[in-house]
C-alpha positions as CSV (number, residue, x, y, z in Angstrom):
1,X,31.8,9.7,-6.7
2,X,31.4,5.7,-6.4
3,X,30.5,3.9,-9.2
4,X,27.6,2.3,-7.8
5,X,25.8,5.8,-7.8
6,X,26.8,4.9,-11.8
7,X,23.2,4.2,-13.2
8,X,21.4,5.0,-16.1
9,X,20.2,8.3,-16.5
10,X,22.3,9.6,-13.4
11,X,23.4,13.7,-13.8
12,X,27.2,13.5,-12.9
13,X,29.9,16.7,-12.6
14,X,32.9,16.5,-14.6
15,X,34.7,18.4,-11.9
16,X,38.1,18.9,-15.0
17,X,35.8,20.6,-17.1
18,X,33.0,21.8,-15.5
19,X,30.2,20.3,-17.7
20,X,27.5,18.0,-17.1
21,X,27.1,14.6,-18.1
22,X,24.3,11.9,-17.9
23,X,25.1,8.6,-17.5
24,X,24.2,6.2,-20.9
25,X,25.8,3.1,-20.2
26,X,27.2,0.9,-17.5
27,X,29.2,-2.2,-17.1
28,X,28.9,-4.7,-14.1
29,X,31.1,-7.6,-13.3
30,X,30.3,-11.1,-12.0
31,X,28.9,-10.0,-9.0
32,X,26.9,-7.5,-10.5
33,X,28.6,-4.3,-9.4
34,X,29.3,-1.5,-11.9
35,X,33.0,-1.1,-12.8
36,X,32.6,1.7,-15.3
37,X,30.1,3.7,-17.1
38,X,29.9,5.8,-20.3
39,X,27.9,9.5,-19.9
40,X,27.4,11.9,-22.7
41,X,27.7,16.0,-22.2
42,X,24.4,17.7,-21.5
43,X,23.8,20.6,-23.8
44,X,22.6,22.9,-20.9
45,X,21.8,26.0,-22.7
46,X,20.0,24.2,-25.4
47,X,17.7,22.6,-22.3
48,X,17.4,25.8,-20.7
49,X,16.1,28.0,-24.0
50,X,13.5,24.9,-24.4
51,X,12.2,25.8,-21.1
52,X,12.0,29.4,-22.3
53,X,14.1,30.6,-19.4
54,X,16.8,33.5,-19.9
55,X,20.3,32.6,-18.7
56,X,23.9,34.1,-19.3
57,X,27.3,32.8,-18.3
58,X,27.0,33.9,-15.0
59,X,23.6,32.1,-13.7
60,X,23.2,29.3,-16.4
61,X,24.6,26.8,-14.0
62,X,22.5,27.8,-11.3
63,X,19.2,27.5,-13.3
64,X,20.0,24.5,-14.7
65,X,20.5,23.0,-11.3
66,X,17.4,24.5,-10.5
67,X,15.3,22.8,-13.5
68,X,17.0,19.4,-12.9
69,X,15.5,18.8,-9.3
70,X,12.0,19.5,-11.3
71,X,12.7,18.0,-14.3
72,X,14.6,15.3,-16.0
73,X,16.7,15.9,-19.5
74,X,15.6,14.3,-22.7
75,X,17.7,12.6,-24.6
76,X,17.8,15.3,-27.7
77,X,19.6,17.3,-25.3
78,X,22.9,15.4,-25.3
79,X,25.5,15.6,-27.3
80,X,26.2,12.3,-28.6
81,X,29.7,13.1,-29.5
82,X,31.0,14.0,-26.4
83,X,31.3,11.1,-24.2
84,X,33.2,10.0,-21.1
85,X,34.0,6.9,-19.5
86,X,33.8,6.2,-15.7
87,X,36.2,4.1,-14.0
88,X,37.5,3.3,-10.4
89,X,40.2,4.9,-11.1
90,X,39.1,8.5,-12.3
91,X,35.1,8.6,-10.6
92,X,37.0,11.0,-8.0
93,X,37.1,13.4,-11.1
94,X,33.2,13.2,-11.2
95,X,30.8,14.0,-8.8
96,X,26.8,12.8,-8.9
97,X,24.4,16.0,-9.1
98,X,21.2,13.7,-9.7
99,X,20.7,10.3,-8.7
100,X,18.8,7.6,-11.0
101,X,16.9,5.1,-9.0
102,X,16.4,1.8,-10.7
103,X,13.3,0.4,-11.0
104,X,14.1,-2.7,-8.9
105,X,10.7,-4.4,-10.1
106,X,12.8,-5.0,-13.5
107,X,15.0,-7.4,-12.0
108,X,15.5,-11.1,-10.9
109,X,14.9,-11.3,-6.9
110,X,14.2,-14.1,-4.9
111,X,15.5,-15.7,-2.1
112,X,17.5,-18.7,-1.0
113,X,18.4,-20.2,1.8
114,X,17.7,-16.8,4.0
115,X,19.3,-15.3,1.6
116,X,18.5,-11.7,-1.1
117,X,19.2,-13.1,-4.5
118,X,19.5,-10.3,-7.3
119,X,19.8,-11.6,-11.0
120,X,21.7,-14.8,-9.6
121,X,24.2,-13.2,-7.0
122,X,23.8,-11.9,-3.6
123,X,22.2,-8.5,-3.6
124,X,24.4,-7.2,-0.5
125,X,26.0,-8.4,2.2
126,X,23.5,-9.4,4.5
127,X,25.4,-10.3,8.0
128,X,23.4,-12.6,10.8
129,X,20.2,-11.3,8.8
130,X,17.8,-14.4,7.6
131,X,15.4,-14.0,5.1
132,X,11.9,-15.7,4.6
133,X,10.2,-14.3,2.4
134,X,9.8,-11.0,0.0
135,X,7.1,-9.6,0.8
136,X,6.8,-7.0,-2.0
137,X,8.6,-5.6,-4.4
138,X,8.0,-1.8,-4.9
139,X,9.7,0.7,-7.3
140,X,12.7,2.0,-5.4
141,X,12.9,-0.6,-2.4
142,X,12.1,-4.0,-1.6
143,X,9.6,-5.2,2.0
144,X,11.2,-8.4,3.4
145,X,10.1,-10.8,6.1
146,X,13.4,-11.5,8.1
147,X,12.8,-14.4,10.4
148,X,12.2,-13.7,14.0
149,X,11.8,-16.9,15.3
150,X,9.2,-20.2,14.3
151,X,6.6,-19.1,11.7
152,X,7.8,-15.3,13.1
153,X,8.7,-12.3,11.2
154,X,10.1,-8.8,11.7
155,X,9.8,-6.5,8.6
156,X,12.9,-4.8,7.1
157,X,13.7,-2.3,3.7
158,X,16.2,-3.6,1.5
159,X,17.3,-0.3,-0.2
160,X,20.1,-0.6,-2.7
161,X,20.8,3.2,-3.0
162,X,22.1,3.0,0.4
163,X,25.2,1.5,0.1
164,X,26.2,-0.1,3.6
165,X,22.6,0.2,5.0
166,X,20.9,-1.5,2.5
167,X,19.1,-3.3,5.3
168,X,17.0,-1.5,7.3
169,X,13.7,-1.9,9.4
170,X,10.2,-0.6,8.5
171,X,8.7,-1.4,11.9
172,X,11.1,-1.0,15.1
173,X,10.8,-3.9,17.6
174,X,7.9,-5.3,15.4
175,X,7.6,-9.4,15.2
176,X,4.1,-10.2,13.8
177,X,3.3,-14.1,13.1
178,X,3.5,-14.8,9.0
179,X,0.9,-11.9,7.6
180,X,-1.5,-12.5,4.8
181,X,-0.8,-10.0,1.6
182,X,-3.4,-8.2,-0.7
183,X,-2.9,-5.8,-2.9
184,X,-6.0,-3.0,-2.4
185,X,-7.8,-1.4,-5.2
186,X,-5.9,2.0,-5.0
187,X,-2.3,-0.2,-5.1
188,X,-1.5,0.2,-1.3
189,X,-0.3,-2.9,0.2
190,X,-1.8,-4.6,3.3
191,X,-0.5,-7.2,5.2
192,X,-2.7,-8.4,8.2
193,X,-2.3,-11.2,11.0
194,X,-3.2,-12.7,14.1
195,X,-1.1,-13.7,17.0
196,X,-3.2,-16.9,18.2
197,X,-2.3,-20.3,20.6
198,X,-4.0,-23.7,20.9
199,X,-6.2,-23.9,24.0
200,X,-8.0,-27.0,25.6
201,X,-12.0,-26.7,26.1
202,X,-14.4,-28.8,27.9
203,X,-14.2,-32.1,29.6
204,X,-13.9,-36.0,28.9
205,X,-15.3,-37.0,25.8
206,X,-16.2,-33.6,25.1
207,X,-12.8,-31.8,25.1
208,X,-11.2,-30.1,22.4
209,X,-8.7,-27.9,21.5
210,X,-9.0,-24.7,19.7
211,X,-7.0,-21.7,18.4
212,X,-7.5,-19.3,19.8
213,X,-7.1,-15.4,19.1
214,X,-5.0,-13.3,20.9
215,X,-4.2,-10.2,19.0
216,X,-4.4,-9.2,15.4
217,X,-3.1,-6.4,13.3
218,X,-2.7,-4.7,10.3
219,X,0.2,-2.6,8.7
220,X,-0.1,-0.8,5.3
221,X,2.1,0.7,2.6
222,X,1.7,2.7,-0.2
223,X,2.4,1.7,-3.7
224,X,6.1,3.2,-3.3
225,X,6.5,1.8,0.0
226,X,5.9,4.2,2.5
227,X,4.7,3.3,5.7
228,X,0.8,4.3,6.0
229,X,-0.2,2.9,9.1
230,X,-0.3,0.0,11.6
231,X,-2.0,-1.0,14.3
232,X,-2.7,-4.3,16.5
233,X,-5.9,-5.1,18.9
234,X,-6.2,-7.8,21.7
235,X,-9.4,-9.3,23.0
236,X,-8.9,-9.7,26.2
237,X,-12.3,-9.0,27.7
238,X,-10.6,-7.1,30.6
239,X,-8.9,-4.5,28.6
240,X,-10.0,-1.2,27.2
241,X,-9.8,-1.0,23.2
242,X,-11.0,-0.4,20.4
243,X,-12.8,-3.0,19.2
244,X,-13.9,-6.2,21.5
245,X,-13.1,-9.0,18.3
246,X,-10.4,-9.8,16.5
247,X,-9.3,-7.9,13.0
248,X,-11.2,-10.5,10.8
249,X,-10.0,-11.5,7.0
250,X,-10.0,-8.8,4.2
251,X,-12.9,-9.5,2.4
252,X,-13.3,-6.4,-0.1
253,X,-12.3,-2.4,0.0
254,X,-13.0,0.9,-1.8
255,X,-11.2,3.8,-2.3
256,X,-11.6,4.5,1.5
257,X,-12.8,1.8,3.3
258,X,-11.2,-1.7,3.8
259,X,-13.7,-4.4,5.4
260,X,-13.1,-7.4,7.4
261,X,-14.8,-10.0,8.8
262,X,-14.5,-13.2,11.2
263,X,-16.2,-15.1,13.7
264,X,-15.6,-14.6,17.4
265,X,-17.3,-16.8,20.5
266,X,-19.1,-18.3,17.8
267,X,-20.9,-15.2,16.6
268,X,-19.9,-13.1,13.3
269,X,-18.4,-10.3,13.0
270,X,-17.8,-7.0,10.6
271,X,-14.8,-4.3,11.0
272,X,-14.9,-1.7,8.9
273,X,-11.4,0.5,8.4
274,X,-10.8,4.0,7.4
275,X,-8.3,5.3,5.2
276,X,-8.7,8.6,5.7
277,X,-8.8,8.7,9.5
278,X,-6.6,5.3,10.2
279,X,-9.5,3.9,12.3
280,X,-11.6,0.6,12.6
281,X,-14.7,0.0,14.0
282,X,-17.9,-2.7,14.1
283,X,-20.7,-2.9,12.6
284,X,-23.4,-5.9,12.9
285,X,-23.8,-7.9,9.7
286,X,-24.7,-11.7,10.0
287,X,-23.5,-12.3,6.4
288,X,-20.6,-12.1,4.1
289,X,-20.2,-8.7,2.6
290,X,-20.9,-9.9,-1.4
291,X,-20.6,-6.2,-2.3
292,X,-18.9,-2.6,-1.3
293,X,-19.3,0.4,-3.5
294,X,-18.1,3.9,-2.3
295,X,-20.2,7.0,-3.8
296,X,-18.8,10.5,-4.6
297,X,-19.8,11.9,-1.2
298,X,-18.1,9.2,0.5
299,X,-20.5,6.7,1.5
300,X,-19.7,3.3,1.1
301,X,-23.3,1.1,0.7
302,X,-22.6,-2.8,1.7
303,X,-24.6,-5.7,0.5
304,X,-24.8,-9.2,1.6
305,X,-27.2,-12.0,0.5
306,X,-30.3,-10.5,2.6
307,X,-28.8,-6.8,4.3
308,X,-27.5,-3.7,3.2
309,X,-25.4,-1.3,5.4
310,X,-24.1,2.3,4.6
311,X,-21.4,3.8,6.7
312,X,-19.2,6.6,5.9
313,X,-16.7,8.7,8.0
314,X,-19.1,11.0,9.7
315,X,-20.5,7.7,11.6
316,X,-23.7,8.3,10.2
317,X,-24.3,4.5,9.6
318,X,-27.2,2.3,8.7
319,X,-27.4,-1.3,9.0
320,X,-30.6,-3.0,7.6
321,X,-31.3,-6.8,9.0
322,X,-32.4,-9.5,7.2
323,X,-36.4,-9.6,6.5
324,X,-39.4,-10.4,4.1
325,X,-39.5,-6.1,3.7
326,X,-36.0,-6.0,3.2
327,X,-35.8,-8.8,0.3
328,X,-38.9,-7.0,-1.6
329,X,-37.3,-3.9,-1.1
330,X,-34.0,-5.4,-2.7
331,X,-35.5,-7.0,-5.3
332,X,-37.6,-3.7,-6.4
333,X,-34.1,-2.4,-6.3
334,X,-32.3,-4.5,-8.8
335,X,-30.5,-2.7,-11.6
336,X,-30.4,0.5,-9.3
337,X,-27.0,0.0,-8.2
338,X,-25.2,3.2,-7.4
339,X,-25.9,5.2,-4.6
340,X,-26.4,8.8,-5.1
341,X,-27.9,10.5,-2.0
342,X,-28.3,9.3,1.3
343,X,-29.9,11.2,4.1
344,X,-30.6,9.5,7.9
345,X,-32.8,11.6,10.9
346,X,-32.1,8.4,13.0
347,X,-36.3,8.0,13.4
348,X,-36.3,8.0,9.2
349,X,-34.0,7.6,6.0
350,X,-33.8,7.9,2.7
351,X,-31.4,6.3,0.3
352,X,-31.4,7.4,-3.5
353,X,-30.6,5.2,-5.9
354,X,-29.8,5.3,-9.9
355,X,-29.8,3.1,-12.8
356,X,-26.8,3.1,-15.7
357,X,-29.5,5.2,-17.7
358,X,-30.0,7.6,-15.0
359,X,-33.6,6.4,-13.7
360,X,-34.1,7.1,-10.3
361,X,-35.4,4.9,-7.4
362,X,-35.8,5.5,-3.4
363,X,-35.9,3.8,-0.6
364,X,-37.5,4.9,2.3
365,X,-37.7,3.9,6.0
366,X,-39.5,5.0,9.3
367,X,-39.0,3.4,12.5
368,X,-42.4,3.3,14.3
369,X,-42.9,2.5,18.0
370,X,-46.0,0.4,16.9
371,X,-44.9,-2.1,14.0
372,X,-41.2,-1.3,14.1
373,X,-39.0,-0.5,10.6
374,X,-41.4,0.5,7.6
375,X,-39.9,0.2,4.7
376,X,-41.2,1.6,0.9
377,X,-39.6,1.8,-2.4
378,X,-40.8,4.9,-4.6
């Protein structure tokens, strides 16, 4: 084995006599790399009877290899008497049956001058690699920004359990412009950015120069660092996409939805993303979303200072402009917040709403050919 596979609460071999040892203790030098570690003997029929399995001499090894990819072994399993230390020197005589990832959050990173700082010392050896930022720091692996030209990045794992690859990138061939980071309300990570340059308008007095937008994108990770999903959208007016504006800013999410909104040609603009079926699309809101709450059945209901929207996956969506109605309505509404059944024929809908106390309130609507939208709350 190598000693850097040496970490706490790692199940080793002791390939003299055949036992199995967990790893207690370790020792690191001035670079931080472990030079020897002390394990103690598992008491492996003592952890098998607790799991009320049935061994014998013959398959008691093989069961307990069995249990220990399921399980890990508590500490009143080991024999505190019987300890071993690892070396340099003898680790050939020991061979690692269960790894133990360290949770890398617990330490010291930061970087300097391009450079992956652990605890004060390099974390690896990092070649013609230049750091410029950490991006996030998750439980078993770290997301870096490695620079990929000005105010570019490419996104790269460090990994330390992969000694020699530690370095490694998330996104092949991906250099997005610096993203903007939020952490969502289920712990996923989202970055999101747009790709932009600085164009001239009108004439003589008159000119100015704007930024302006040429592609935008998003990538999200889960909370242990896995890649989710990622995509990127242009606006150029003669291609064929998804959506005809920009990404927008994060503005607020759910457990399933993740909303976003911008201006584009001077008129706003509302994306709505979905989790479950990695897609966006727009809706029309002429206000900043204030409020997003996602019911049990998977509709999301969205409030701004004078509209309310509901959308949910099936596309059944509803999007109520501002108007004297509307505000009434709202107002006759107030301490009904939750959302609890929703129902839409397209020529009429019904949205059913309850109170913390469980009182019940509805509001109605009928488009009519004659005086348009009717809305009345019951």
């Amino acid at each position: 084995m190598k000693m850097n596979r040496a970490k706490k609460g790692a199940v080793v071999l002791n390939k003299v006599y055949g036992d199995f040892y967990i790893v207690d203790s370790n020792s690191k030098d001035e670079n931080g790399k472990i030079v020897s570690a002390q394990a103690l003997c598992i008491k492996v029929d003592d952890y098998l009877e607790s799991l009320n399995i049935r061994f014998s001499s013959d398959n008691k090894r093989e069961l307990f290899l069995r249990e220990l990819e399921k399980n890990e072994v508590p500490l009143y399993y080991v024999d505190g008497q019987s300890e071993v230390t690892m070396t340099e020197k003898n680790a050939i005589c020991f061979r690692v049956i269960k790894d133990s990832y360290e949770n890398l959050a617990a330490e010291n990173w930061y970087v300097s001058d391009g450079v992956l700082v652990k605890n004060g010392h390099p974390a690896a050896e990092q070649g013609e690699i230049e750091i410029d930022q950490i991006l996030a720091i998750f439980p078993y692996k770290i997301l870096l920004g490695v620079k990929a030209g000005e105010d570019k990045i490419s996104l790269m794992y460090f990994d330390p359990n992969y000694v020699g690859k530690e370095f490694r990138p998330t996104l092949e061939g991906l250099t997005i412009p610096i993203p903007k980071k939020v952490t969502l309300s289920n712990d996923n990570l989202l970055l999101y950015y747009s790709r932009t340059h600085m164009e001239e308008k009108g004439e003589g007095d008159e000119k100015t120069t704007e930024e302006v937008v040429d592609a935008s994108g998003y990538v999200i990770y889960d909370s242990e660092g896995s890649l989710l999903d990622h995509d990127e959208y242009d606006t150029d007016p003669d291609e064929d996409h998804e959506i005809d504006v920009p990404l927008g800013k994060y503005v607020i999410d759910t457990d399933n939805f993740i909303v976003f909104q911008g201006e584009f040609n001077g008129k706003p603009f509302t994306n709505i993303y979905s989790r479950e079926y990695h897609e966006l699309r727009s809706i029309e809101l002429a206000s900043k979303v204030s409020s997003a709450e996602e019911n049990v059945d998977g509709f999301m209901l969205i409030k701004t200072a004078d509209e309310l929207a509901v959308v949910s996956d099936s596309g059944n969506e509803l999007v109520l402009k501002p108007s004297k109605q509307l505000s009434k309505a709202l107002d006759q509404l107030c301490g009904y917040g939750y959302l609890v059944d929703y129902c839409n024929k397209g020529r009429y809908f019904i949205l059913t709403f309850a109170s913390d106390s469980y009182e019940v309130k509805t509001l109605k609507g009928t488009f009519t050919s004659d005086i348009g939208l009717v809305l009345t709350v019951e």
